[in-house]
Steps between C-alpha positions, in 0.01 A plus 500: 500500500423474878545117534870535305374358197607647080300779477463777237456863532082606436317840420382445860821426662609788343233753590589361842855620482372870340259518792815427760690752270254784554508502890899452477520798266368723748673357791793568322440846434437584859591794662775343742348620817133358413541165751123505566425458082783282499379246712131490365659493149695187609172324681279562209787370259638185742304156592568629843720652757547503845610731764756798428603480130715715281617445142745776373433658185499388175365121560411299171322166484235282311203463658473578852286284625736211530666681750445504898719687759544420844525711781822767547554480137772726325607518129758725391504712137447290190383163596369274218187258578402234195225380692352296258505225784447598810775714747470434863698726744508406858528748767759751604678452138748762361541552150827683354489706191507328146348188617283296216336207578351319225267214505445478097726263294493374123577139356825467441440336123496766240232344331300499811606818615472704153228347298223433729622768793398299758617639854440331863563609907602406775443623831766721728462505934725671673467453861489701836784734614716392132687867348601507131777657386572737242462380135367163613371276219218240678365235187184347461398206756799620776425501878655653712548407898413722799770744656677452180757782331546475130869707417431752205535412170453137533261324267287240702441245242411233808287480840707658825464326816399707821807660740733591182722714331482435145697667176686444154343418140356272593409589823635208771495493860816621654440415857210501754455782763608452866582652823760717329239673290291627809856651656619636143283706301753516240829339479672609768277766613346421848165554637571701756325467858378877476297396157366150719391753787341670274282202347449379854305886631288457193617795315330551173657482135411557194603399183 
């Protein structure tokens, strides 16, 4: 299963996903305000995490184990983790709501596919500084590049390359970022030189 080979679904693979089950049926069920139980929920339940984390509730995936979070990490309501290969976030990643991100796939022969069930995975990295738009699709064995924005709804069925803005079904890359994008936060909507001034005193901000 690990090395992307046909695999098929065990008693132990599936007392693995119960066990992943348990801790996300209580982190689900969370009293919104409990951050602290939040957070040692998600450490307990995650290969591992770094600094500042925060997953909005519900979150559903497979194993848990298979998945590692960089620093500054952010996931909005609803994201979907198949994590039967491993899920690598960089740092400073945002995730919009209604993400899924699935690293599981079936043969694509019926007789394959039906009779014998076999299954296989691919891994999923997503890089440093990369937000993911609403509704985003990512499929197994995708990559995707550093600083990179992925518009919502697309469906990433192939590897994005650092420094772009990618969208559609499937997701392609619509241009790479530039000197416009660090005057214009959006569209026509300037940075102004109060916000830079800002930045520059080292004012603090939270997310």
């Amino acid at each position: 299963m690990m090395n992307g080979e046909l695999y098929h679904q065990t008693p132990e693979l599936f007392e693995m996903r119960l066990k992943a089950r348990d801790i996300l049926y209580k982190y689900n069920n969370l009293n919104y305000r409990d951050l602290d139980e939040r957070k040692r929920l998600l450490k307990a339940l995650l290969g591992s995490v770094g600094e500042n984390y925060f997953i909005e509730l519900p979150f559903h995936l497979d194993y848990g184990f298979n998945v590692t979070l960089g620093d500054n990490f952010f996931a909005n309501t609803n994201l979907m983790l198949l994590d039967t290969a491993p899920i690598e976030f960089g740092n400073d990643v945002l995730v919009a709501p209604n993400v899924s991100i699935y690293t599981a796939g079936h043969a694509l022969d019926p007789e394959l596919r039906l009779r014998t069930g076999a299954e296989y995975a691919f891994p999923v990295k997503i890089g440093n500084n990369v937000w993911i738009g609403g509704s985003v699709t990512i499929c197994p064995g995708v990559t995707i590049g550093d600083n990179s924005v992925i518009g919502a709804g697309a469906v990433v069925t192939k590897s994005i390359p650092a420094n772009s803005l990618a969208y559609g079904n499937p997701a392609k890359v619509v241009r790479q970022f530039d000197e416009h994008d660090k005057q214009f936060y959006s569209k026509q909507r300037r940075v102004t030189q109060e916000y830079l001034d800002k930045v520059a005193s080292g004012a603090s901000f939270h997310r």
